[in-house]
MIZA-248072 format. One record per atom (N, C-alpha, C, O): residue in one letter; x, y, z. Coordinates in pm, whole numbers, padded with zeros to 5 digits, always signed. Layout:
// residues N
AXYZ ...
***
This chain:
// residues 267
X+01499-01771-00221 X+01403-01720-00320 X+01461-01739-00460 X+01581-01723-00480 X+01384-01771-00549 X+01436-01818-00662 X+01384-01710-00785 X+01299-01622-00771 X+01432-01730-00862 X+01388-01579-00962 X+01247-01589-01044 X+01189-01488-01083 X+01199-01716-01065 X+01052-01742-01089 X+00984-01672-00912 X+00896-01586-00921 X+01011-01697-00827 X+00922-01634-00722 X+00937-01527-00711 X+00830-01472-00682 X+01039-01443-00721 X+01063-01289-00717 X+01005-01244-00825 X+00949-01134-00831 X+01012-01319-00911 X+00878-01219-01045 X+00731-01267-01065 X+00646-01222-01141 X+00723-01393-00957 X+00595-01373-00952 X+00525-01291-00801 X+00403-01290-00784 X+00609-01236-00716 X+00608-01169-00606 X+00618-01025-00623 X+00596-00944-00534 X+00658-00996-00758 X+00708-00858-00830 X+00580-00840-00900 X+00574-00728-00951 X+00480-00909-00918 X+00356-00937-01083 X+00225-00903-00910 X+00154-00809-00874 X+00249-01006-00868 X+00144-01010-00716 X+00154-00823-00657 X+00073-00769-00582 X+00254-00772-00708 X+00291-00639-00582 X+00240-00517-00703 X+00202-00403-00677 X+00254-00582-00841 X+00219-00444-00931 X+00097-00450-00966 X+00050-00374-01051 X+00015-00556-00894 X-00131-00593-00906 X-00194-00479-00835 X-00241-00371-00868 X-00170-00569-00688 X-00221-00549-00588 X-00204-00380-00536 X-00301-00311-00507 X-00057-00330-00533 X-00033-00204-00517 X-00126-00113-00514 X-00113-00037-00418 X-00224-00089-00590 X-00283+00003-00675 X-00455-00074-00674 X-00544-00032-00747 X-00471-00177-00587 X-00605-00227-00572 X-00588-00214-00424 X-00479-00217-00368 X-00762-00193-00336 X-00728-00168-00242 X-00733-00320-00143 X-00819-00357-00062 X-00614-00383-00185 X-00649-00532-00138 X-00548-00590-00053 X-00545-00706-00011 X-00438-00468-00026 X-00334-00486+00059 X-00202-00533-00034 X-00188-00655-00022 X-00102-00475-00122 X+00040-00578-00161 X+00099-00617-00075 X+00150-00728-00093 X+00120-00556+00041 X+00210-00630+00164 X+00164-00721+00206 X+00228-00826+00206 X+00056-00715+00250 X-00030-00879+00326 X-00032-00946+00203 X-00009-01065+00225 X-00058-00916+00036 X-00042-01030-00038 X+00095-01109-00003 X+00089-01219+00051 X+00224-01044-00036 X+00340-01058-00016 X+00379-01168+00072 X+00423-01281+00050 X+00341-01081+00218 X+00368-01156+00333 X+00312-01314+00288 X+00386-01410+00309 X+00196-01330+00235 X+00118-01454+00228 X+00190-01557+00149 X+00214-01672+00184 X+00225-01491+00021 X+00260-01556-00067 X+00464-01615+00000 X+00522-01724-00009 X+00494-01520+00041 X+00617-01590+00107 X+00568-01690+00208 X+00630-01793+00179 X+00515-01708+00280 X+00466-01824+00351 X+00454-01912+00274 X+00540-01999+00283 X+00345-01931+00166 X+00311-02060+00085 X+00413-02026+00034 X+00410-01917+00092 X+00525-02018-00037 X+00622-02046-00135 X+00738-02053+00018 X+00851-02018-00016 X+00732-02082+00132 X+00815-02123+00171 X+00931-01993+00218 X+00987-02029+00322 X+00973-01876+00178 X+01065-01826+00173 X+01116-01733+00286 X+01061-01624+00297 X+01200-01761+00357 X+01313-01758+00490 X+01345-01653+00478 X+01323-01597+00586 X+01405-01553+00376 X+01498-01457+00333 X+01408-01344+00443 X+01303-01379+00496 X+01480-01187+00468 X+01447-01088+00497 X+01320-01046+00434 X+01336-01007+00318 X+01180-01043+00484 X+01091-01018+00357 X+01068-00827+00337 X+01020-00785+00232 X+01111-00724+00456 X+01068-00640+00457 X+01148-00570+00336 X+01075-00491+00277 X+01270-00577+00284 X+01320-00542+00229 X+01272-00575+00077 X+01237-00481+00005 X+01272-00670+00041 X+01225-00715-00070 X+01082-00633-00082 X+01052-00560-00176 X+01002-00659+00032 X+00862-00599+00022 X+00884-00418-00008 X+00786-00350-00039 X+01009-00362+00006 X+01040-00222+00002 X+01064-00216-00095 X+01004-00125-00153 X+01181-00319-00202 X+01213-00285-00325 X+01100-00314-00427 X+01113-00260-00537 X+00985-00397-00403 X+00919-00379-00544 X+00776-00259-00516 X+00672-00248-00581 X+00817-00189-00406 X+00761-00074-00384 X+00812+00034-00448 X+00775+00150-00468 X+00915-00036-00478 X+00956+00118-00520 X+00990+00077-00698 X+01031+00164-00775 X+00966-00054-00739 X+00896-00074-00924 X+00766+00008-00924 X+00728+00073-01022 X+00702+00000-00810 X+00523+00078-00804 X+00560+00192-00806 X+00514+00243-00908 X+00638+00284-00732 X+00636+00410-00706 X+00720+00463-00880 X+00701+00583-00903 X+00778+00411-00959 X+00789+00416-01123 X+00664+00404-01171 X+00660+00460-01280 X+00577+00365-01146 X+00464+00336-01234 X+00364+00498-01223 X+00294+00570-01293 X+00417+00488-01079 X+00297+00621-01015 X+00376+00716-01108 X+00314+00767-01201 X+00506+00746-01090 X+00558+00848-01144 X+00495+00880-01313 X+00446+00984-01357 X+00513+00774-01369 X+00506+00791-01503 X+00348+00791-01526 X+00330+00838-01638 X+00239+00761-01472 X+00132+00785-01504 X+00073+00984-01462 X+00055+01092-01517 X+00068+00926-01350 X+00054+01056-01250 X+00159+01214-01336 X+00151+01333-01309 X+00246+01144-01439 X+00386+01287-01408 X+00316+01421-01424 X+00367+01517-01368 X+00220+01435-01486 X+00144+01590-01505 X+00128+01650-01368 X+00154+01769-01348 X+00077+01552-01254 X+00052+01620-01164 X+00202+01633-01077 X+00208+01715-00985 X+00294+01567-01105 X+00432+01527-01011 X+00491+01673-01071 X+00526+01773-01008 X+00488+01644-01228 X+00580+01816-01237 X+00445+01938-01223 X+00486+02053-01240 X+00395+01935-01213 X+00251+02087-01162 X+00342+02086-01024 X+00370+02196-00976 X+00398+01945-00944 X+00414+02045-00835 X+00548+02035-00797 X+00582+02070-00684 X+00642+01986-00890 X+00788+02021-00892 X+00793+02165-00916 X+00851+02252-00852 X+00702+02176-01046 X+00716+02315-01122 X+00686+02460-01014 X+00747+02566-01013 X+00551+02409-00919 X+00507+02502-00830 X+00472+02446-00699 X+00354+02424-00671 X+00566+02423-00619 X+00578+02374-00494 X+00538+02417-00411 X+00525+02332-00323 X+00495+02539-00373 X+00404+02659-00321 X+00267+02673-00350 X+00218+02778-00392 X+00194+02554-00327 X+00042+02544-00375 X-00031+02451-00228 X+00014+02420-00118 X-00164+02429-00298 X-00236+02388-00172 X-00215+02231-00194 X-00213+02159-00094 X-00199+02172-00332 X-00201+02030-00316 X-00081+01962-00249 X-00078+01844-00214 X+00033+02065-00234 X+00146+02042-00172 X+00152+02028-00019 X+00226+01961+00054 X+00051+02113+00008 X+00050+02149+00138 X-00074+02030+00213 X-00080+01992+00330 X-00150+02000+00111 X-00242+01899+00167 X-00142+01730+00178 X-00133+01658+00278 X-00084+01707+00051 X+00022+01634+00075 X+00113+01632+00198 X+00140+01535+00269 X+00144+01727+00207 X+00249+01732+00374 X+00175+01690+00456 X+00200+01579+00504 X+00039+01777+00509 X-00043+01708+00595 X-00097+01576+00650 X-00142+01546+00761 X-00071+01478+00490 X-00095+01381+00505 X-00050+01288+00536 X-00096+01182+00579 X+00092+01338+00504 X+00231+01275+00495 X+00297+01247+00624 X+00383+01163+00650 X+00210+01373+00734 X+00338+01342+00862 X+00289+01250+00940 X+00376+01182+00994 X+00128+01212+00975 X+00105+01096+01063 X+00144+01026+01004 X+00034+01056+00957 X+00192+00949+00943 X+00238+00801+00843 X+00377+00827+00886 X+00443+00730+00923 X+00427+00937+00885 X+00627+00972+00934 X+00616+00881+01048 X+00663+00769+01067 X+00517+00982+01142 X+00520+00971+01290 X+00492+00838+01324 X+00587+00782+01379 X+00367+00751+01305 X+00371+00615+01282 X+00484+00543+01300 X+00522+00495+01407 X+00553+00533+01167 X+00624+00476+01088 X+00810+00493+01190 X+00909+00420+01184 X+00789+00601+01259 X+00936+00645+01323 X+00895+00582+01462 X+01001+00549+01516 X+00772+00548+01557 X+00784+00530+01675 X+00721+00423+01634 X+00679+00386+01744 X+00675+00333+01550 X+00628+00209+01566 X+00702+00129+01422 X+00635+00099+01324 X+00821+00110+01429 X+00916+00061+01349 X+00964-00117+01384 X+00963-00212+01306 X+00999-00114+01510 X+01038-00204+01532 X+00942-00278+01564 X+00990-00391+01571 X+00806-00284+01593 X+00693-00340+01607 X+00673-00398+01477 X+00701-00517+01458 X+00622-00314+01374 X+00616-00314+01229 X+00698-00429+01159 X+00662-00518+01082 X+00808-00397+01206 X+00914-00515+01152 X+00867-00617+01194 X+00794-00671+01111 X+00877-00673+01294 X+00828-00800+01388 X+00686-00868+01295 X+00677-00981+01245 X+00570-00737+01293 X+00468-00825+01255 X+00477-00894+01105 X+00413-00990+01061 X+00577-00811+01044 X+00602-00870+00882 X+00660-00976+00921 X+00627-01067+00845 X+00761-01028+01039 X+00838-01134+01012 X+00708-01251+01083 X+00724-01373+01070 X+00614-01208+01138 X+00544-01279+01212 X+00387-01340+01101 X+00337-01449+01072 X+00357-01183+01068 X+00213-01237+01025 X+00153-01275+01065 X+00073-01338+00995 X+00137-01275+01198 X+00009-01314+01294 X-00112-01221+01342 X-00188-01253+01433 X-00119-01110+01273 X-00209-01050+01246 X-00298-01029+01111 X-00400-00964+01087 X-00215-01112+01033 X-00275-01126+00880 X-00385-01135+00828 X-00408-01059+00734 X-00487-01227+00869 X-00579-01275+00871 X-00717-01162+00912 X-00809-01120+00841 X-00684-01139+01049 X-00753-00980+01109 X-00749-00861+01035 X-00845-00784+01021 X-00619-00844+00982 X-00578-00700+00892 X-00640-00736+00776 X-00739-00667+00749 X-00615-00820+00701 X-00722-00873+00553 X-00929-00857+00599 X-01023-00850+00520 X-00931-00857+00702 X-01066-00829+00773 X-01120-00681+00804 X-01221-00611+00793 X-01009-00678+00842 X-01012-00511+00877 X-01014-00425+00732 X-01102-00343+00705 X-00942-00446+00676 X-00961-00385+00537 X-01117-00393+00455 X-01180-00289+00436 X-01150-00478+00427 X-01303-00515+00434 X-01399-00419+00479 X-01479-00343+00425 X-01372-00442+00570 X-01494-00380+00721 X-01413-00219+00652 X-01496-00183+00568 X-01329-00146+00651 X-01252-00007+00578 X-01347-00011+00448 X-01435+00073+00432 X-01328-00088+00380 X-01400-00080+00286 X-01575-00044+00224 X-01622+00023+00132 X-01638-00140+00348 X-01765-00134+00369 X-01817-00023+00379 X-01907+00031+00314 X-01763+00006+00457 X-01812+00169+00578 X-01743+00317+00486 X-01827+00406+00499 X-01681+00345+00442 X-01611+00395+00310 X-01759+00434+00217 X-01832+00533+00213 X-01760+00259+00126 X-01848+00281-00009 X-02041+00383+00080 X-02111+00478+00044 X-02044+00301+00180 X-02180+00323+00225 X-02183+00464+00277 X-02287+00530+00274 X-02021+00531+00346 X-02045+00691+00373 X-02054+00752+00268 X-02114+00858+00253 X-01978+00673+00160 X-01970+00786+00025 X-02069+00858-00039 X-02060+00966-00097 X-02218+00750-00013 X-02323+00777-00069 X-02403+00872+00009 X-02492+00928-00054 X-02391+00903+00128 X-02457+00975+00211 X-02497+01111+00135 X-02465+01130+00017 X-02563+01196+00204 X-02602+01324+00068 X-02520+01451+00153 X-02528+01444+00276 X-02452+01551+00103 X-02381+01650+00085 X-02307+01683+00014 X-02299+01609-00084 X-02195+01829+00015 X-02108+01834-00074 X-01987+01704-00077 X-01928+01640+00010 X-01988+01705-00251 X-01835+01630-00252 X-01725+01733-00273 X-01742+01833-00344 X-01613+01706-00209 X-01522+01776-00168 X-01414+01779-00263 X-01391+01666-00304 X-01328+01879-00321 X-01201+01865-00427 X-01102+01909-00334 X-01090+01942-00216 X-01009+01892-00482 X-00868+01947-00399 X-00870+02118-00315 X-00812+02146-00210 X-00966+02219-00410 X-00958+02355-00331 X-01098+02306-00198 X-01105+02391-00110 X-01184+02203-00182 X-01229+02228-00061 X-01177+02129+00059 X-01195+02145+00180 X-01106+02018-00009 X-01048+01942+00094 X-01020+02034+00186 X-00991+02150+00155 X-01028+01982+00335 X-00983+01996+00463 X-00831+02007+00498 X-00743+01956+00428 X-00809+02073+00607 X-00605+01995+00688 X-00687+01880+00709 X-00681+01783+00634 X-00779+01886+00826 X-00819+01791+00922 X-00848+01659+00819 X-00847+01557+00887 X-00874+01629+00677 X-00903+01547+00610 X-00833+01476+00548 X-00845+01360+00506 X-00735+01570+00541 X-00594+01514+00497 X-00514+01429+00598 X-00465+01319+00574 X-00506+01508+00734 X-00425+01411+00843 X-00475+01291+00857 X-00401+01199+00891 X-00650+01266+00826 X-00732+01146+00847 X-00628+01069+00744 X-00523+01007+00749 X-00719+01111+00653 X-00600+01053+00555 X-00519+00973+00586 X-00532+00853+00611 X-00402+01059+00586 X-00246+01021+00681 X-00205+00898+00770 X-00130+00800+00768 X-00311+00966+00860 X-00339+00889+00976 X-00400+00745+00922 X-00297+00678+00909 X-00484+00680+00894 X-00543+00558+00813 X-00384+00500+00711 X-00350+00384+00689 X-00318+00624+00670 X-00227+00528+00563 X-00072+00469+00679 X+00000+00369+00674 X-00077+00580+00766 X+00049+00507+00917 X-00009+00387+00951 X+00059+00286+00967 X-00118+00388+00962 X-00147+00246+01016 X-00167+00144+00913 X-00164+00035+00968 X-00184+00135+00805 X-00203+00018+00696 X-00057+00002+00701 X-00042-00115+00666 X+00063+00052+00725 X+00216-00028+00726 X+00162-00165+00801 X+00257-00229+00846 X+00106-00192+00812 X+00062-00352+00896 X-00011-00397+00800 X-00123-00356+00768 X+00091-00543+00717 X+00013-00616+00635 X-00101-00681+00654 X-00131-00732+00762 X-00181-00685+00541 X-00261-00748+00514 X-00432-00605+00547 X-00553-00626+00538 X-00350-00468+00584 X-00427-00345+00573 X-00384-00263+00423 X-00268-00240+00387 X-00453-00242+00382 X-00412-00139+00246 X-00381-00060+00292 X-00410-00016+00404 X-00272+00001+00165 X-00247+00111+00233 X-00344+00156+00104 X-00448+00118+00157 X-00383+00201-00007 X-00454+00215-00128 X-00625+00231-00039 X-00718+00311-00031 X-00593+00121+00005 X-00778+00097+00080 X-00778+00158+00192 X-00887+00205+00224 X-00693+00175+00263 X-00706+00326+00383 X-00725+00419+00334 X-00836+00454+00374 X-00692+00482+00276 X-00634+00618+00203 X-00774+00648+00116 X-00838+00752+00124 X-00807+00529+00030 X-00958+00614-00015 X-01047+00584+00064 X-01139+00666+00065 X-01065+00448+00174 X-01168+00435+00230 X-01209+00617+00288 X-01307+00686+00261 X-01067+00656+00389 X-01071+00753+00458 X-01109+00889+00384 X-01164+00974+00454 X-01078+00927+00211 X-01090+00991+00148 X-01251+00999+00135 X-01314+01095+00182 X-01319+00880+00060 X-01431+00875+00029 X-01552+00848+00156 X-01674+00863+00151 X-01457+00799+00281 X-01603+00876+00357 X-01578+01005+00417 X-01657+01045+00503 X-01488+01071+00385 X-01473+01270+00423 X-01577+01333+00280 X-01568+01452+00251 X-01653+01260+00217 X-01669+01266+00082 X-01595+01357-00021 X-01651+01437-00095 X-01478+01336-00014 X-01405+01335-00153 X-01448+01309-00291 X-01522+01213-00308 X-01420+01365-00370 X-01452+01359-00509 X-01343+01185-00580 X-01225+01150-00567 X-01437+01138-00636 X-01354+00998-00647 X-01254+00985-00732 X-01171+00894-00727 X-01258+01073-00813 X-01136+01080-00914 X-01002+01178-00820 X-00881+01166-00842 X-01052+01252-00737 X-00948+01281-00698 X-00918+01279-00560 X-00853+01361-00496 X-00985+01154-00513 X-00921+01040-00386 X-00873+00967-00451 X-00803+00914-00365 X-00841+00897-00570 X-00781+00826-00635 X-00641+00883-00659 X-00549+00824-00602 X-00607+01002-00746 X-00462+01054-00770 X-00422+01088-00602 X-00316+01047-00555 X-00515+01164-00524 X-00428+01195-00402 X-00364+01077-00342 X-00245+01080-00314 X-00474+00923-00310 X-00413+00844-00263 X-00269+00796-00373 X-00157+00799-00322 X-00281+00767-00477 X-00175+00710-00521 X-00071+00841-00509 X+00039+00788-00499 X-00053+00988-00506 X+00029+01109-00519 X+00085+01090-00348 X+00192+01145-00324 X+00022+01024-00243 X+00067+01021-00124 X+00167+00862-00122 X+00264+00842-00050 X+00116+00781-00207 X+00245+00673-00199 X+00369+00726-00217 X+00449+00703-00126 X+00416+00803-00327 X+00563+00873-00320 X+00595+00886-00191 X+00669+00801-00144 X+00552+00984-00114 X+00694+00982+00009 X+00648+00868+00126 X+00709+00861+00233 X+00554+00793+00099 X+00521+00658+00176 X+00660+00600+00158 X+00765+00581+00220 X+00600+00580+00029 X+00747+00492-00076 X+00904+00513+00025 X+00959+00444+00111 X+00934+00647-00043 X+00995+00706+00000 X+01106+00714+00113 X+01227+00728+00129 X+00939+00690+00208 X+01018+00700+00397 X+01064+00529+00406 X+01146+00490+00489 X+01014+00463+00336 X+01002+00308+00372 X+01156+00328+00315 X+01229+00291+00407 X+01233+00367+00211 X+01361+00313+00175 X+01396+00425+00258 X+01477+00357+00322 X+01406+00549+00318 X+01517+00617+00386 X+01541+00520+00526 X+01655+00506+00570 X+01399+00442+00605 X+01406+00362+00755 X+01447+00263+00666 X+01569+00274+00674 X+01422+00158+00572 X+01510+00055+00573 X+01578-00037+00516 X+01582-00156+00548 X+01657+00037+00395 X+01746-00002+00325 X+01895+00015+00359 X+01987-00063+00337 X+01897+00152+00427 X+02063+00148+00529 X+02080+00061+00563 X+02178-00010+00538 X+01963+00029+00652 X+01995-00040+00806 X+02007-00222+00748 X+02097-00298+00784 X+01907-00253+00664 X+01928-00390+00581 X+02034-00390+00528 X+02095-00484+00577 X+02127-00316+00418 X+02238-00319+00377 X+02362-00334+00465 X+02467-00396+00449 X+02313-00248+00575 X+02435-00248+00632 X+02468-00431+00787 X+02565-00470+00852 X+02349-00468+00774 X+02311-00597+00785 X+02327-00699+00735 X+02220-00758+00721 X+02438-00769+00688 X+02442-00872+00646 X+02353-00991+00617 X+02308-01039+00513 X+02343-01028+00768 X+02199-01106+00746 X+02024-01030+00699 X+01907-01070+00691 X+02080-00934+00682 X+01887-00847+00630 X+01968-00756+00495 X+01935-00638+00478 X+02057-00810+00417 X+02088-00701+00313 X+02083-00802+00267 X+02068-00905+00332 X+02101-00793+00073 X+02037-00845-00051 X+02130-01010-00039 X+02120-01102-00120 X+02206-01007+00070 X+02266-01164+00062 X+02189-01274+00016 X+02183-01361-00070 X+02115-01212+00148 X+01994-01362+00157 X+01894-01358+00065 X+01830-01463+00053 X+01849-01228-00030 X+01760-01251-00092 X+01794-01291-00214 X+01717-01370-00268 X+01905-01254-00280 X+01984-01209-00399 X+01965-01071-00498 X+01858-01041-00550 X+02071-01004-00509 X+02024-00900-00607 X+01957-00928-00708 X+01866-00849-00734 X+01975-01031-00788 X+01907-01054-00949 X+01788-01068-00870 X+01694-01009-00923 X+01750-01137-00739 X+01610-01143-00755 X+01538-01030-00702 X+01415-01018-00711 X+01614-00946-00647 X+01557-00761-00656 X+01542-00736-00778 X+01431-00744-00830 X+01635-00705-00835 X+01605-00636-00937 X+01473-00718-01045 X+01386-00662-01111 X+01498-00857-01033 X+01347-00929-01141 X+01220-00834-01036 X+01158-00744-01092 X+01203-00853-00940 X+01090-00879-00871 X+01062-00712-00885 X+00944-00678-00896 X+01161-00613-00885 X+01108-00438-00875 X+01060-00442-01044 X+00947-00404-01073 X+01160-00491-01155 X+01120-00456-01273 X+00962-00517-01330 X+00886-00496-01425 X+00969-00608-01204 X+00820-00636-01320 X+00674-00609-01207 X+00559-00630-01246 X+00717-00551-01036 X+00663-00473-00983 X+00589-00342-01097 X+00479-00291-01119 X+00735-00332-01148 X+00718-00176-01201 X+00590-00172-01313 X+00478-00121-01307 X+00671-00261-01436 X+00576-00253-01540 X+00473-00331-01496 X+00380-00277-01556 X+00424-00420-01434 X+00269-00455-01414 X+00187-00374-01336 X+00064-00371-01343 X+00266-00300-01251 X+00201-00127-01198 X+00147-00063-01293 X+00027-00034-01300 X+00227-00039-01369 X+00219+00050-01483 X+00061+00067-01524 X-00017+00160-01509 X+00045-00084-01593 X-00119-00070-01620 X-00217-00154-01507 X-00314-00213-01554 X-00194-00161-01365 X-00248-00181-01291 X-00310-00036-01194 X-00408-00035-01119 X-00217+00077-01227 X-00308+00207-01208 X-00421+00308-01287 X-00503+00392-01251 X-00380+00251-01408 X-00468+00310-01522 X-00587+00226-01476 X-00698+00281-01476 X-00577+00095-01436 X-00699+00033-01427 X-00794+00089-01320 X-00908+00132-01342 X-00739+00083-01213 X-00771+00115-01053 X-00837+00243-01086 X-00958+00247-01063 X-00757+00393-01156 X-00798+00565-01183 X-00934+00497-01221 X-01016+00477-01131 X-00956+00468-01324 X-01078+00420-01365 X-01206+00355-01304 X-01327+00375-01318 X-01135+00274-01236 X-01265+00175-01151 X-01297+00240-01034 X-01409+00212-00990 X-01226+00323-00966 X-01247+00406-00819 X-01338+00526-00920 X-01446+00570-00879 X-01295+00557-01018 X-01372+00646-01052 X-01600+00625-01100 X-01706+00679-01071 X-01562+00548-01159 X-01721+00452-01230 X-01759+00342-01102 X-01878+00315-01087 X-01677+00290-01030 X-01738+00158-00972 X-01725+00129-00846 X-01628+00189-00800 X-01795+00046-00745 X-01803-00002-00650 X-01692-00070-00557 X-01621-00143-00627 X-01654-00069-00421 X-01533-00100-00346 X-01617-00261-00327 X-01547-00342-00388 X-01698-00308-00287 X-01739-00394-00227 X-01735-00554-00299 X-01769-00665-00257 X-01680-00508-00421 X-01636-00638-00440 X-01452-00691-00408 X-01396-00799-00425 X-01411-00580-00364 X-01275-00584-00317 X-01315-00613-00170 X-01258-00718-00140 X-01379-00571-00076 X-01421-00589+00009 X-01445-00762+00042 X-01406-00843+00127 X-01518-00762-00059 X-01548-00929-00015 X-01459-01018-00080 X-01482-01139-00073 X-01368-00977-00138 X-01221-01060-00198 X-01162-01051-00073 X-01146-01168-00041 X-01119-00977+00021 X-01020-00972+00090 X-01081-01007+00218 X-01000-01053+00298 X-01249-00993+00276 X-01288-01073+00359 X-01268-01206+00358 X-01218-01258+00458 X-01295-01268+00266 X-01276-01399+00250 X-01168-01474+00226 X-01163-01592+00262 X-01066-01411+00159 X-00890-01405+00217 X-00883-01410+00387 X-00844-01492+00471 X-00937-01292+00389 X-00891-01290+00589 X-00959-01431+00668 X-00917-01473+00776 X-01059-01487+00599 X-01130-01630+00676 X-01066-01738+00691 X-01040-01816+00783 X-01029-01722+00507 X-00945-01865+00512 X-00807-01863+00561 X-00770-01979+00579 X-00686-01750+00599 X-00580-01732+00640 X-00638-01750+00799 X-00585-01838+00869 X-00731-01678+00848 X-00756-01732+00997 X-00780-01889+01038 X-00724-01952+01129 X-00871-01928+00951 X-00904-02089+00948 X-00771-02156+00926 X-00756-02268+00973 X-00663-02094+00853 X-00513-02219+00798 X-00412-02180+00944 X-00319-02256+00971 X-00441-02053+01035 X-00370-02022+01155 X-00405-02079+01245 X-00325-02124+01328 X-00537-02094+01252 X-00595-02140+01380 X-00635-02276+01375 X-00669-02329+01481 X-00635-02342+01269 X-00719-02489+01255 X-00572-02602+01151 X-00494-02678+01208 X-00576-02579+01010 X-00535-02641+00922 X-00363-02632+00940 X-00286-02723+00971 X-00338-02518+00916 X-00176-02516+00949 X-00101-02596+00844 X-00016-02680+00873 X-00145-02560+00697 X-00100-02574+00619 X-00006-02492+00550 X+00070-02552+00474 X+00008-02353+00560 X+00148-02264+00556 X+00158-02211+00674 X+00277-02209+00705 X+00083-02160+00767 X+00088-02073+00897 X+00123-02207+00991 X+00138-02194+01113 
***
């Protein structure tokens, strides 16, 4: 990997992060067409965590409300949400790994997100109460949760789980937006406690093969193109429609199926 690809793999991840269009399945993709051999899960962890700087510094009002008072309900809806994605993430690890090195579900998961998407914008509109942080559910939150354990499989959002699942519990859209991005932190989080040891302490899966300079290019400009890639997203989840993300990433999932199954021009 060369340091023009790590910062344009770092620019692709502070995009995408924060759109619900999948950064990992971008990732995964874009290492295919650019060719690149190296460990990708790791790399795909460190410019997760340039994004999880961006969340911090936009979001911080709500990060210190609950440093400051940790004993509240948004804390507690957070936990809830937080442990199916643990649980996931701890008994389906080594699977997980495999499909990043594989990507042979890529194509389907870029589909699947879509079809998440669809069914999402069209429950949202249905007629009843919309729901806030004091009427959110447990049970809405684990959905939640549950939808963001399973987007660890590229080319599924984790951004586009998280509100699809938000906004058809009908959630209030401005604040399925901060919850989903306030639940990436310990996403973030669990992804470097499972696997940055274990890569480091790996020779062949620690920063050898990737190079540090090209960590560090690819998180710093993760970070700052996050930065104003969430201000954008708060906004557009708030005023506007999923379904043109929907049909960006359907049509991603066609042509990655058509280059797997037919052309075999990076796959």
């Amino acid at each position: 990997m060369s340091i023009f690809e790590a910062i344009i793999l770092g620019a692709v991840q502070g995009i995408t992060e924060f759109l619900p269009v999948s950064s990992s399945g971008h990732l995964v993709l874009l290492q295919k067409i650019f060719d690149i051999t190296e460990p990708a899960l790791l790399f795909d962890t460190m410019v997760h965590v340039g994004t999880l700087a961006a969340v911090f510094i936009v979001l911080w009002a709500d990060i210190w409300n609950i440093l400051r008072h940790p004993i509240q309900r948004l804390t507690s809806l957070l936990i809830a949400a937080t442990l199916p994605t643990v649980l996931i993430a701890l008994v389906f690890k080594d699977l997980i790994e495999a499909i990043f090195a594989s990507a042979a579900f890529l194509g389907f998961a870029f589909l699947s997100t879509g079809l998440l998407l669809i069914i999402a914008d069209r429950l949202s509109k249905r007629p009843g109460m919309t729901k806030t942080e004091r009427t959110l559910q447990w049970n809405d939150a684990v959905i939640i949760g549950f939808l963001q354990g399973v987007a660890i499989i590229p080319g599924l959002s984790r951004s586009g789980a998280t509100l699809s699942a938000a906004l058809s519990r009908k959630v209030d859209r401005n604040f399925a937006a901060r919850f989903s991005f306030l639940l990436s932190i310990p996403a973030i989080l669990g992804a470097l406690v499972l696997q940055v040891p274990a890569a480091l302490g790996n020779a062949s899966g620690g920063t050898e093969g990737i190079g540090a300079a090209n960590l560090i290019a690819g998180t710093l400009t993760a970070g700052v193109v996050g930065f104003f890639s969430i201000q954008g997203m708060l906004n557009l989840v708030r005023k506007g429609s999923l379904w043109g993300f929907a049909l960006y990433v359907g049509v991603l999932g066609i042509l990655i199926l058509v280059d797997q199954y037919g052309t075999h021009f990076f796959f």
